[in-house]
C-alpha positions as a printed Julia matrix, in Angstrom:
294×3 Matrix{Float64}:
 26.25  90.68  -52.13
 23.61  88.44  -50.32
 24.77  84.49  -49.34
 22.26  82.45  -50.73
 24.04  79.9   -49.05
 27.14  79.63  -46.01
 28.53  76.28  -44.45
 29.92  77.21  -41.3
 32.72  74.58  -39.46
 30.65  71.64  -40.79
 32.15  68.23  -39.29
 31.04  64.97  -39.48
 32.58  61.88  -37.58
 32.01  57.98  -37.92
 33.56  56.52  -35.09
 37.09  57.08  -34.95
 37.15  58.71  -38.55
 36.54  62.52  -39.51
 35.14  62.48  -42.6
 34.31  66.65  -42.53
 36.62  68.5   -40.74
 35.64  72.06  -40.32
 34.58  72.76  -43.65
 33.24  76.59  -43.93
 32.39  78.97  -47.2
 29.59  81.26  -48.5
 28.24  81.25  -52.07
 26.87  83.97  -53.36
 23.73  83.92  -55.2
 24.05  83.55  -59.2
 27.38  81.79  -58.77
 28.72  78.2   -59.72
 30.74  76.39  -57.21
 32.75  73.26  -57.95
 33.56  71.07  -55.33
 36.44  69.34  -56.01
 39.17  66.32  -54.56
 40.16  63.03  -54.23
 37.82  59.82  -53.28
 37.83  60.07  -49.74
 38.38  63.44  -49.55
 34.81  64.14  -48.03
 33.16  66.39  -50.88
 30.45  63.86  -50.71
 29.65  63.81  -47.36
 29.89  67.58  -47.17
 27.08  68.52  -49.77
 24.9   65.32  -48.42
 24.94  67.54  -44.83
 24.52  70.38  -47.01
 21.38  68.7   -48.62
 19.9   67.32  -45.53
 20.72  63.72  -46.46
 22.49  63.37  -43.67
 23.45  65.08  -39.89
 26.12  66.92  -39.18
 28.29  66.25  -35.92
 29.02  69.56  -35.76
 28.17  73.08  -37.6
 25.51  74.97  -39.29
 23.93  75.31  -42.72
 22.35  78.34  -43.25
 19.92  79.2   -46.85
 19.15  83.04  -47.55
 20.39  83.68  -43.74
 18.8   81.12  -41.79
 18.56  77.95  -40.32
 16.61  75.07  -42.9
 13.29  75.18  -42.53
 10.88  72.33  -43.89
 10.52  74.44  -46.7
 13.85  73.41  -47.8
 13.22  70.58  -49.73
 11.09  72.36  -51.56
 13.09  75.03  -52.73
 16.67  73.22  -54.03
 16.89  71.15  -56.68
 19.31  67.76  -56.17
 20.74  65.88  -59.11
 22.28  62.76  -57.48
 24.65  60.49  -59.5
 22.32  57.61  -59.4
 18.76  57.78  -59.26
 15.77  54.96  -59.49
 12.47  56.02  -61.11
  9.17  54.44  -60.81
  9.2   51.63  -63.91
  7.01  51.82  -67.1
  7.44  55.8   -67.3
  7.5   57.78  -70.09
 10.34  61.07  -70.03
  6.76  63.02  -69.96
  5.24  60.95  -67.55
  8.38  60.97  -65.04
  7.93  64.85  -64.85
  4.4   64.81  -64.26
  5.17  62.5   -61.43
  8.09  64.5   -60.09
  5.67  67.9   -60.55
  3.29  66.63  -57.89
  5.72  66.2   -55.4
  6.14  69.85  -55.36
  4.33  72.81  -54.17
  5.57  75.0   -56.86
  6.88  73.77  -60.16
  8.59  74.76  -63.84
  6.49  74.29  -66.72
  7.43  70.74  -68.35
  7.09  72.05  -71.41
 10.12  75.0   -70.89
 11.97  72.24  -69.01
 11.8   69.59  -71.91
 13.0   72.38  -74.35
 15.92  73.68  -72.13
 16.91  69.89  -71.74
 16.6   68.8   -75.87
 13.67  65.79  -73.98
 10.74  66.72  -76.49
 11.54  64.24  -78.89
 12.12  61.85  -76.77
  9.11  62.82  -74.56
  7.26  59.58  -74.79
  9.98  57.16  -75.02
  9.83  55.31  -71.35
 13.47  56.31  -69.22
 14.63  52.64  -69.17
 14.94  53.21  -73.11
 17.07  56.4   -72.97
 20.99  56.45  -74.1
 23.1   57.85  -71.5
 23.22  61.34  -72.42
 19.04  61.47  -72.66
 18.65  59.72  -69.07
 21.04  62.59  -67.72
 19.45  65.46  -69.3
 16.05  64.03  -67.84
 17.43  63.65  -64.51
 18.53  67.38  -64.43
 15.11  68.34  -65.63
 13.75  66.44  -62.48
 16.13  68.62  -60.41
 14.86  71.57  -62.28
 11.28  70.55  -61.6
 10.41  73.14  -58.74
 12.2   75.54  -60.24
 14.98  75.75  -57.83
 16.98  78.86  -56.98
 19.68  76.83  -55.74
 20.8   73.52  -57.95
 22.99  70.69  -56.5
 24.69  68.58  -59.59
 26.32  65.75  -58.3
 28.9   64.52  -61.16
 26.48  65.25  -63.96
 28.42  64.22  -66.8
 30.0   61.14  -65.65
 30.17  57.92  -68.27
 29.09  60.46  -70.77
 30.53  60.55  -74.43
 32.41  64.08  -75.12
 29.35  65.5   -77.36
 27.12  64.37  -74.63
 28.99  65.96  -71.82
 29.56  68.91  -73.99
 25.31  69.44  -74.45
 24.89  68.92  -70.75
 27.61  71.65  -70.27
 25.34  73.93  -72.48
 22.55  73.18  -70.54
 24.46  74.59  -67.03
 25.61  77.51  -68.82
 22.0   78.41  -69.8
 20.94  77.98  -65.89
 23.56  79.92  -64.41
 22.85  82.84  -67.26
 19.14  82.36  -66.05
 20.69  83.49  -62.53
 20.72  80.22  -60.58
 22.99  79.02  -58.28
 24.76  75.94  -58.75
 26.62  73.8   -56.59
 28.74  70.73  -58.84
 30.84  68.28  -57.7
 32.74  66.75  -60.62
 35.54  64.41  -61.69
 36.81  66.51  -64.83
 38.63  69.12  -64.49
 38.0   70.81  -67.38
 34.12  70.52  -67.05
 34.97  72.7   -63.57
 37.59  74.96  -65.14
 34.65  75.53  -68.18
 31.44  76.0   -65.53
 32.35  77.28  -62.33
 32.95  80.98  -60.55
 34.66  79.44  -57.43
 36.23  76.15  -56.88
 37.15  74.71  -53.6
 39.35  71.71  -53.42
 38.95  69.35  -50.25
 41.46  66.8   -49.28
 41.45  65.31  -46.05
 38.17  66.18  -44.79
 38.94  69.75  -45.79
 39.43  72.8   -47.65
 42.84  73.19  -48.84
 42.26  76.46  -51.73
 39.65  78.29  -52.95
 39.33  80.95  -55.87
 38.27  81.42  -59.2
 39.72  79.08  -61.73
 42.03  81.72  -62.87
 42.81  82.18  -59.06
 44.48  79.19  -58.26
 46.16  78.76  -61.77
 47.8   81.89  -61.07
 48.4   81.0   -57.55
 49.88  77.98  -57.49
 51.56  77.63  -61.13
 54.19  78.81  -62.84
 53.58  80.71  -66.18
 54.33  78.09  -69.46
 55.54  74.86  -70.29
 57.48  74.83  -73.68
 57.61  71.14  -74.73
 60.54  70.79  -77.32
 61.57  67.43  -78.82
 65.05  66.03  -77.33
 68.35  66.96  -79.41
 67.61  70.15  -80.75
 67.82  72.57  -77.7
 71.57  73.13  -76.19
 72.17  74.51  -73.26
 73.68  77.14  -73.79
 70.3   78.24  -76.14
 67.87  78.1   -73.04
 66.9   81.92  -72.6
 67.23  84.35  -69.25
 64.94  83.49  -66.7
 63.84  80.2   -67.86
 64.12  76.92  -66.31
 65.48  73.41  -68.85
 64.26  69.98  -67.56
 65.29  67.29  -70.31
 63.69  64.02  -69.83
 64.24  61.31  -72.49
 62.45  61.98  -75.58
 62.0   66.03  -74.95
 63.04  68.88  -73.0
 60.57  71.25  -70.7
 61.33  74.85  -70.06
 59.11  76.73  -67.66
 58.7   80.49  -68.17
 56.4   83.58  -66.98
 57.39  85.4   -70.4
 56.24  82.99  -73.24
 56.95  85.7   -75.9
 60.42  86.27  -74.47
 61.3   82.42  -74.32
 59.96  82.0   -77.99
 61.71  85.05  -79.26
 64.93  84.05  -77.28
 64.81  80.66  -78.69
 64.35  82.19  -82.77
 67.45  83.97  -81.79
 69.57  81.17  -80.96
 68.63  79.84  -83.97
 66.62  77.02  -82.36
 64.18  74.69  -84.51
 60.62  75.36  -83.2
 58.87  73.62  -86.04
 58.12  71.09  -83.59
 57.52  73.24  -80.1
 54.5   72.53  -77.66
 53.5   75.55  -75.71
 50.82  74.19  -72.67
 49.45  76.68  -70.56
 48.46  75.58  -66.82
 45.26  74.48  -66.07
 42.82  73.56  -63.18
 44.48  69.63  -63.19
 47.77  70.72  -62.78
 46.76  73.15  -59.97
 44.96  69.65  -58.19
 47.31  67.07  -58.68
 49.87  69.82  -57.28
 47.87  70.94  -54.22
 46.89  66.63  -53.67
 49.7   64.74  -55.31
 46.88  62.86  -57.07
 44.89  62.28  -60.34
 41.45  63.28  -59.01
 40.47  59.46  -59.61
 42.49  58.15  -57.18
């Protein structure tokens, strides 16, 4: 399978700090890639080299194979976090404006329907809730048609239905066969969207997989939540491990249908039982120690 893109040893100093610290990995084309970790961690810094915001101190970038060209620009598509427009624009008039800048571009028409901007067209961007101005910046990063999309915390500040219509939005690019680069701050918008995550701490890349992957990987099957008092000890099936905390008791298992059927048969009372499966958070905050806010 072709690279569209590969990040080879990528560093980047400032003075007597390494902010990128050999950071390597190929993406495939088609694929979504979160980029995930801590403030500080240097996710930011690495797709900014990756964009050509910035210079690396050391390492190479390499799109379909070889070294950027000029042509570069031209060909991704960048959704920063914060962007300024040009004042007294209309939604339709900011992606005329945007069009021009490119040698190739989308049709604004197909881009204001993927995006849900047509009613909205000639309402001026200043004007916009926070859910419209994001769905017009993505159409600006859509603009050239782009083979190769950079999302930089899209959803951010967004309400949940919000977030969840800009998720819809990704889905429909990546089943259109783009690939997507996303650096985000909720897990479960990268557990939802992406192929492959990496998670950088320190300047670098401490895992990498598939959600599923590193659930799998670094987990340990189910938590069954169970309110305190009505669990014994001597009720806690084979091969399962009790933690009681104050107000409930935790038992970890790889067999959830064995634990549950092991608890019915000591007679336990389940009317009240939490079963939580692990997830992409609990794989981070393992792997970092942190919240990914921190």
């Amino acid at each position: 399978m072709p690279f569209i893109l590969e990040v080879k040893n990528l560093v980047k100093r400032y003075k007597s700090i390494t902010a990128v610290d050999g950071v390597s990995f190929a993406l495939a084309e088609g694929a979504c890639m979160g980029l995930l970790g801590p403030n500080g961690a240097g996710k930011t810094t690495t797709v900014e080299i990756i964009e050509g915001i910035i210079d690396p101190t050391a390492g190479q970038v390499l799109y379909n194979g070889a070294a950027r060209g000029p042509d570069f620009c031209q060909q991704v598509g960048i959704m920063f976090q914060k962007t300024a427009l040009l004042d007294y624009l209309t939604v339709a008039e900011a992606l005329e404006t945007f069009q021009g800048l490119y040698q190739n571009s989308a049709d604004p028409a197909a881009l204001m329907e993927l995006c849900h901007l047509h009613e909205i067209k000639d309402r001026y961007h200043d004007k916009l809730s926070g859910g419209q101005r994001q769905r017009l910046l993505l159409a600006l990063a859509l603009i050239n048609a782009p083979r190769l999309v950079f999302l930089d915390e899209p959803s951010t500040g967004l309400d949940p239905q919000s977030r969840q219509d800009l998720w819809r939005i990704i889905a429909a690019l990546k089943a259109e066969g783009r690939t997507v680069v996303l650096t985000t701050h909720y897990m479960e918008e990268a557990q939802a969207l992406c192929d492959d995550i990496a998670i950088m701490d320190n300047g670098r890349i401490i895992a990498r997989g598939s959600p599923r992957q590193l659930i799998e990987q670094h987990c340990y099957g189910f938590t069954v939540i169970l309110p305190a008092g009505v669990l014994a000890n001597d009720q806690c099936p084979p091969d399962c491990y009790l933690h009681r905390a104050n107000d409930h008791h935790e038992i970890q298992t790889k067999d959830l249908n064995g634990c549950l059927a092991g608890l019915l048969a000591a007679g336990v009372n389940l009317n009240r039982i939490q079963v939580r499966s692990p997830n992409l958070e609990d794989v981070f905050i393992k792997l970092t120690g942190r919240h990914l806010r921190e």
